[in-house]
TIDRENSE-215008 format. One line per field, with one value per residue (C-alpha): residue number from 1; residue in three letters; x, y, z. Coordinates in steps of 0.5 Angstrom, whole numbers, plus 500, padded with zeros to 3 digits. Layout:
BEGIN
i: (NUM; ...) $
aa: (ALA; ...) $
c1: (X; ...) $
c2: (Y; ...) $
c3: (Z; ...) $
END
This chain:
BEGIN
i: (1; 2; 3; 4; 5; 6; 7; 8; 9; 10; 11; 12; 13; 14; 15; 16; 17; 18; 19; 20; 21; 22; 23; 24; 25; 26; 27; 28; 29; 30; 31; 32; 33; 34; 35; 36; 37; 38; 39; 40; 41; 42; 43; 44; 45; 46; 47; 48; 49; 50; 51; 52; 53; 54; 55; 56; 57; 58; 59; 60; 61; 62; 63; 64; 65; 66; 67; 68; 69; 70; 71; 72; 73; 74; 75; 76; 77; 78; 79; 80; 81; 82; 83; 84; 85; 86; 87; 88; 89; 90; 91; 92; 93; 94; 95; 96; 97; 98; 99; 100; 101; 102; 103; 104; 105; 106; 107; 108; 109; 110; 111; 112; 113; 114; 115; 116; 117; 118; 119; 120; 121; 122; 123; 124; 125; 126; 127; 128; 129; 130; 131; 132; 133; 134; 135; 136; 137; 138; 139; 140; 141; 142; 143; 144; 145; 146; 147; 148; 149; 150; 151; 152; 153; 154; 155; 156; 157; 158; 159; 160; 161; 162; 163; 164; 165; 166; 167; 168; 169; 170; 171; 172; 173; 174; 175; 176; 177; 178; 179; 180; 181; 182; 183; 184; 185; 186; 187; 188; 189; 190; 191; 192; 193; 194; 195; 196; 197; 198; 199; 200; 201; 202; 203; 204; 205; 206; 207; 208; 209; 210; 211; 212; 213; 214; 215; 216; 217; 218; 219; 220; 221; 222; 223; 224; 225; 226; 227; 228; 229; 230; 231; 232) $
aa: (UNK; UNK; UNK; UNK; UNK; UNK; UNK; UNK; UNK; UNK; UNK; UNK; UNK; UNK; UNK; UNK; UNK; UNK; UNK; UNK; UNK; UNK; UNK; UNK; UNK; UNK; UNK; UNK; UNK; UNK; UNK; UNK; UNK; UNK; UNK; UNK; UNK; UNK; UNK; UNK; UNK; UNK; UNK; UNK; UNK; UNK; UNK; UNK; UNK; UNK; UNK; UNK; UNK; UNK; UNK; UNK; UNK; UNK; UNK; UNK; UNK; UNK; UNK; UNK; UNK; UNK; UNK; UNK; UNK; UNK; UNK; UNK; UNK; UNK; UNK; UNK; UNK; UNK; UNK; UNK; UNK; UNK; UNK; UNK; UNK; UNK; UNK; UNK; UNK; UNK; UNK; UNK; UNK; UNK; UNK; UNK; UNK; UNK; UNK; UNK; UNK; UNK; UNK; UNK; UNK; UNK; UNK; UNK; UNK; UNK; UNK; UNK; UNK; UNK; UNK; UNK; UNK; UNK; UNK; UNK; UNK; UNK; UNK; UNK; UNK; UNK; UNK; UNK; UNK; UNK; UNK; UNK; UNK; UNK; UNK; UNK; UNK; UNK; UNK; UNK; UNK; UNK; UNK; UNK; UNK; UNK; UNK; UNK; UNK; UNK; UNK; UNK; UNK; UNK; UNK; UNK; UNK; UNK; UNK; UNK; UNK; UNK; UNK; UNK; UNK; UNK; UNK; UNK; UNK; UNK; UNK; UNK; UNK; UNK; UNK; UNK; UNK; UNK; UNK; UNK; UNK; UNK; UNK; UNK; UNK; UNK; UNK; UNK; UNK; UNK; UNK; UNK; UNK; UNK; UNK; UNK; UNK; UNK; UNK; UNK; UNK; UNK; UNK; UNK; UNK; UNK; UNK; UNK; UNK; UNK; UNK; UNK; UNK; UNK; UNK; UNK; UNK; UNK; UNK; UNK; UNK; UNK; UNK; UNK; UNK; UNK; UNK; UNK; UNK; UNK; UNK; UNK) $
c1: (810; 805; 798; 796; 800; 798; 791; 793; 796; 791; 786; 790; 791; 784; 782; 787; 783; 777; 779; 780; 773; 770; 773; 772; 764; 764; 765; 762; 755; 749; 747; 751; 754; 762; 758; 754; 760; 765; 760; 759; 767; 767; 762; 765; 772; 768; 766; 772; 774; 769; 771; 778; 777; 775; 780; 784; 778; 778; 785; 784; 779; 785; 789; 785; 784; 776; 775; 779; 775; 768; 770; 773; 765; 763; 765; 765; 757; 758; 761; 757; 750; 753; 755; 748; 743; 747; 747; 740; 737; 738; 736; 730; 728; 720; 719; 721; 718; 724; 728; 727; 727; 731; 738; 737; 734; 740; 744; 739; 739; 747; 749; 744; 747; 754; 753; 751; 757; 762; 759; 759; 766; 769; 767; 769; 776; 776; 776; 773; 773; 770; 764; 763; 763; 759; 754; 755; 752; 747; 743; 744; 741; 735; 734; 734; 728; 725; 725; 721; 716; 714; 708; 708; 715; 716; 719; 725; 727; 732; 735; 736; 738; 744; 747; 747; 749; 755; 757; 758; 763; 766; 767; 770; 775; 778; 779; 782; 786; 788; 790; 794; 796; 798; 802; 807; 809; 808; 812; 814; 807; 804; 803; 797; 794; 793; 790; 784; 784; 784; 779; 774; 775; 772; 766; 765; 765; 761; 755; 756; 755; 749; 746; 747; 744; 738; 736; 735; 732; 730; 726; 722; 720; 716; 714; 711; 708; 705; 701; 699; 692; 690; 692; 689) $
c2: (773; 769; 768; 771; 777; 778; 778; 782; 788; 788; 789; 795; 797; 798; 801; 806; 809; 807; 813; 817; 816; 817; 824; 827; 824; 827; 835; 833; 838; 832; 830; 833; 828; 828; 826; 820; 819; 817; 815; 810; 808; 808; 803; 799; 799; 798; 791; 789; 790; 785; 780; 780; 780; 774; 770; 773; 772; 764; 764; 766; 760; 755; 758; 756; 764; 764; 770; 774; 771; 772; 779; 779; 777; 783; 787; 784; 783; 791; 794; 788; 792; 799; 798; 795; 800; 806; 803; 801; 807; 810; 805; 803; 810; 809; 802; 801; 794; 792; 796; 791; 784; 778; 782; 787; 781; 777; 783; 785; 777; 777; 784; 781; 775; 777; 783; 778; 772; 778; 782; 775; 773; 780; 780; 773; 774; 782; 784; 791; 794; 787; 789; 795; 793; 788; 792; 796; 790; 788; 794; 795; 789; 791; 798; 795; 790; 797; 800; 793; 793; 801; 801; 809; 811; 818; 821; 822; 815; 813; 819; 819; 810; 812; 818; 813; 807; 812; 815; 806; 806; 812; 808; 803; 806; 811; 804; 801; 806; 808; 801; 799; 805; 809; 804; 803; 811; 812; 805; 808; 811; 804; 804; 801; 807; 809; 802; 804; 811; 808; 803; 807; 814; 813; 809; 815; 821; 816; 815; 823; 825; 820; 823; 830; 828; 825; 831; 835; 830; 823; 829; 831; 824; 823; 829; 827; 820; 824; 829; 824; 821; 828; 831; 824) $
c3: (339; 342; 340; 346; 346; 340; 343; 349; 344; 340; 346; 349; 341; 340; 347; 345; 340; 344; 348; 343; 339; 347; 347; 340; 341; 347; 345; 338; 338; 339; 333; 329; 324; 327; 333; 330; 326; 332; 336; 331; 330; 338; 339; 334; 338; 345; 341; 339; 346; 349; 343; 344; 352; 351; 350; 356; 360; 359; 360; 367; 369; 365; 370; 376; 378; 377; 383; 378; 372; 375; 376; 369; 366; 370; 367; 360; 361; 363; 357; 354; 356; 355; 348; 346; 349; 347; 339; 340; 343; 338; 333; 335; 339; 337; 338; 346; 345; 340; 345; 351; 347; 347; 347; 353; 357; 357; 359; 364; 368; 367; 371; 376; 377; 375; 381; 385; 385; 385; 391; 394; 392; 394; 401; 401; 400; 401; 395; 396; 389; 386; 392; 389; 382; 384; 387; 381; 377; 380; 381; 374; 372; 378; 374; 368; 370; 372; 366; 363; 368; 367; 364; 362; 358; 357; 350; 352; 354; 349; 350; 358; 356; 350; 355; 361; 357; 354; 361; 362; 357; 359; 365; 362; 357; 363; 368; 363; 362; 368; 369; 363; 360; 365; 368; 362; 360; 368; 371; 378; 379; 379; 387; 391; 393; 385; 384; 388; 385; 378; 379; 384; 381; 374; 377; 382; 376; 372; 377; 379; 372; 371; 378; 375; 368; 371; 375; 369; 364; 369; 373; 366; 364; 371; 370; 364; 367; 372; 368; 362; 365; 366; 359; 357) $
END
C-alpha cells in the first residue's frame, strides 16, 4: 500500500468516527459532560481530518488539476474555520477580544479570498456546485468581518458562534459522507443526479437550520444591543 493510500484510508477512517461523534454530541443534553466530551473527540477528528486532507490536496496541484484543488482549499479553509470557532467560543466565551485575534482573521481573509477564486473559477468553467460554495465561502468570511466590526456584543454571542461554527461541521462530515461513504456500500447509486444532491442537500439543511437557530437567539442578541443605551 502506498503512502498515499495510506493517507486516503485514514482520512475516510477518521470521517467515519467524525460522523458518529457528530451525532452523539448532537442528541447529548448541552452541557452536559457526554456532550463536552464527544463534542471534544469530534473536533479532534475534524482536525485530523483537515491534516491529513492536506496531502491529498497537494497531490491535485502536482497533477496539473488546480480548479478542483482551489475548491479542495475552500473547503479545508471552511472545515478549518468551524473547527476553530466552535473550540474557541467556547474557550475564550468572556474575552471576545481574544476570540477574534490572529486566528480568526486569518480564517476570516482565507474563506474571503478562497470564496472568491472558486466563485470565479466555477462560472468560468460551469462548475455549479463549486459557485455555490464559493459564494458560500465568501459570504462567510464577509460575516466573519461583521462580527469584528460590531461594536456592541450580546452575551449570547459565543454561543450563537459555537452552534453556527457546529452546523459548518455538520456540513462537512455529511458531504463527505454522502460522497465517499455512500458511494462504496451503495456503488450502483453513485449517479450524477445524486452527486448534486449529496453536495447540495447537506448545505441547504445547514443554512436552513442555522436560519431557524438565528431566528430564536440572533434575534434576542439585537434585541439586546437595542435596548442597552437606554438600561445604561
Amino acid at each position: 500500500m502506498s503512502a498515499y493510500e495510506i493517507v486516503k484510508y485514514s482520512h475516510a477512517s477518521i470521517g467515519a468516527l467524525a460522523l458518529i461523534a457528530f451525532w452523539v454530541a448532537a442528541f447529548a443534553r448541552k452541557g452536559s459532560p457526554l456532550h463536552v466530551g464527544v463534542g471534544r473527540v469530534y473536533l479532534v477528528t475534524m482536525a485530523a481530518i483537515v491534516a491529513t486532507a492536506l496531502p491529498l490536496v497537494a497531490v491535485r496541484f502536482a497533477k496539473g488539476q488546480f480548479v478542483t484543488g482551489a475548491f479542495f482549499v475552500l473547503l479545508l479553509s471552511l472545515v478549518a474555520t468551524a473547527c476553530f470557532v466552535a473550540w474557541t467560543a467556547i474557550r475564550h466565551k468572556r474575552d471576545w477580544h481574544r476570540f477574534t485575534g490572529r486566528g480568526y482573521r486569518a480564517l476570516m481573509l482565507s474563506n474571503f479570498a478562497a470564496g472568491t477564486a472558486v466563485t470565479v473559477l466555477g462560472t468560468i468553467y460551469s462548475r455549479w456546485i463549486f459557485v455555490a460554495f464559493g459564494v458560500f465561502g465568501a459570504k462567510l468570511g464577509w460575516d466573519m468581518w461583521k462580527f469584528l466590526r460590531e461594536e456592541t456584543k450580546a452575551p449570547n454571542w459565543w454561543f450563537v458562534q459555537h452552534y453556527q461554527a457546529m452546523i459548518g461541521n455538520g456540513i462537512a462530515t455529511h458531504i463527505a459522507f454522502a460522497l465517499i461513504g455512500l458511494p462504496r456500500l451503495f456503488p450502483d447509486a453513485s449517479t450524477g443526479v445524486l452527486t448534486y444532491v449529496g453536495w447540495l442537500a447537506p448545505l441547504a439543511i445547514g443554512i436552513t437550520t442555522q436560519y431557524v437557530l438565528d431566528r430564536k437567539y440572533v434575534k434576542k442578541t439585537a434585541a439586546v444591543r437595542r435596548t442597552a443605551p437606554a438600561a445604561v
